[in-house]
C-alpha angles and dihedrals in degrees: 000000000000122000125221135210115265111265105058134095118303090225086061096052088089124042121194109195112210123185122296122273130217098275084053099252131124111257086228100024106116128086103246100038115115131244109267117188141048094272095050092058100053086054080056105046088040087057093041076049094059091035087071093049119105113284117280086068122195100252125195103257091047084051100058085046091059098036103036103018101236140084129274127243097031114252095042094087117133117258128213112263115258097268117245110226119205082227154341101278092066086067099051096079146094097022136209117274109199131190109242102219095151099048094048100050083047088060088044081237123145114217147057124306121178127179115215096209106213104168115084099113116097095277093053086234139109081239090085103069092032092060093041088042092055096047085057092047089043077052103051104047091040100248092123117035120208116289087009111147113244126213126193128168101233145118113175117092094290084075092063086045092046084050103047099046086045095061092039078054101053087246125130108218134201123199124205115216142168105256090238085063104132114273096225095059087042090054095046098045091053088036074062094050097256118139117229125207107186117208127196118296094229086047087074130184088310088055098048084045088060092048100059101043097054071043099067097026085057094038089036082235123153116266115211098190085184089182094057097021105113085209088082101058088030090057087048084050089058107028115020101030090051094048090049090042093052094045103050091042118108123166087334091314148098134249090202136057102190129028109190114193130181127243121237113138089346095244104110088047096047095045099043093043093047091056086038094054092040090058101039140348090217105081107069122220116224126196113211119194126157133285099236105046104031102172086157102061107019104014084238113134142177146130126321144163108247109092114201097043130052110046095172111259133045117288115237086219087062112101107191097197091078091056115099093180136344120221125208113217132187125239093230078059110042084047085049095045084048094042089049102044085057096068104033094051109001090240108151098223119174124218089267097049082042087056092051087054100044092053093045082058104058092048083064093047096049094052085243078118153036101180112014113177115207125217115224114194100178136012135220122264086228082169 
């Protein structure tokens, strides 16, 4: 049976197909051809049937409804409403993974290649759930009362996200920085409404750490230590591991063998391998930091070109006995894997998440993988 639009003939509401003639063409398939047969005029005394009873009448598509369950003609079933969300942080997660054909013909491999797309939030960064996340988690347990300042010594982009979901938040924040810090991240982060305390260049990260926390335990403000603060692996254990868990399974399995991830603060590894190990031994985890500062494997550091991983030491949040191998990228290659991935599939990708690709990469043209999926935690501004 196919249903027309209203306004047409009552004798082309039903259409019954017999087999093809000669010529190919169905002996009742055009609109405007009568019902022929005996089953064709009871359809057509049943709906006259329906068309006497009290307003409202039981019209076809409302009867396929009661008696199928599902809407008539296809394609005029009701869709659930677009979902209204309390704020931005419900839409950041779970991301998108998409398969990387083009990037992998472009690089002649045979495999799998998935990229786990973890930026959508306003700094374009994985940074963005993570501070919000952490505040929920400061929240829940008691450690942060509501409209208690927050200081945190940072100056990366998870300061602008820590900022932001702060304020959202109704939280000051203060945020802790070499002097040397660059000018144009310090104007736009107090352009935002966030305070900034300098401390001395050669101080370092370890320097401004120490400030703020003498800071909040003077001021009894709330101190975030991103970098120690087990609210930051534990938000990827409950968040970010599920989603990917759920993503990659298939019949108690897995779709993927490898899942390489970058290091930045150590949260998104720990948490994600540590729901990865939970469920199955047989996807490795693989750490990636850069070539040139590998705090992770040789202790050896030093300056480099990916933002967002590689901060010089080891985390406190990195739990190294969910790290099947760590892999040591350069920065020329993590820029060209970035550069590439963009136009073979217009995927955005940043130097970190370049980093995390080329290394996956690499997995696939060793013969360590067959399907390696890539975490990328931020994406390029390419406008």
């Amino acid at each position: 049976l196919v249903y027309y639009p209203v306004g047409e003939s009552r004798n082309s509401i039903l259409h019954i197909s017999k087999p093809k003639t000669e010529a190919g063409v169905p002996e009742y398939s055009r609109r405007g051809v009568p019902c022929q047969g005996l089953f064709a005029s009871f359809c057509q005394i049943f709906f006259r049937f329906f068309s006497f009873l009290p307003k409202p009448r039981l019209t076809l598509p409302l009867l396929c409804v009661k008696v199928i369950g599902v809407s008539f003609p296809p394609g005029r079933e009701r869709r659930p409403p677009v979902p209204i969300y309390p704020n931005i942080y419900q839409t950041l997660l779970p991301g998108p993974i998409v398969e990387l054909r083009g990037y992998l013909a472009a690089c002649g491999l045979r495999g799998r290649l998935y990229a786990y797309l973890n930026y959508n939030g306003p700094t374009g960064t994985a940074r963005d759930e993570l501070a919000e996340g952490m505040l929920a988690l400061a929240l829940e347990r008691g450690a942060l009362t509501p409209g208690q300042t927050i200081v945190e010594a940072v100056s990366g982009p998870f300061a602008t996200a820590l900022t932001l979901a702060g304020l959202t938040a109704g939280h000051p924040v203060t945020l802790v920085m070499p002097e040397d810090a660059p000018a144009m991240r310090q104007e736009s982060l107090l352009r935002l409404g966030a305070q900034i305390i300098h401390t001395p260049a050669q101080a370092g990260l370890a320097g401004a750490r120490a400030l703020a926390k003498a800071t909040a335990a003077e001021k009894g403000w709330y101190y975030m230590d991103w970098l120690s603060n087990d609210d930051n692996p534990t938000y990827h254990r409950r968040v970010t591991g599920p989603a990917l868990v759920r993503s990659i399974a298939r019949e108690g399995s897995s779709i993927v063998d490898s899942i390489v991830i970058g290091v930045g603060s150590g949260g998104t590894i720990t948490g994600v391998g540590e729901t990865v190990k939970a469920w199955t031994n047989d996807v490795r985890i693989v750490a990636v930091e850069p070539y040139e500062s590998q705090a992770l494997s040789s202790g050896l550091t030093g300056s480099h070109g990916i933002p967002d991983i590689g901060f010089g030491l080891v985390p406190g949040n990195y739990n190294s006995y969910v790290v099947d191998n760590i892999a040591a990228v350069a920065t020329a290659d993590a820029v060209r894997a970035a550069q590439r991935v963009l136009r073979t599939d217009a995927i955005p990708a940043s130097p970190s998440a370049g980093a995390a690709l080329h290394a996956a990469a690499q997995l696939i043209a060793n013969g360590k993988s067959r399907s390696a999926l890539a975490v990328f935690s931020a994406r390029q501004n390419i406008l």
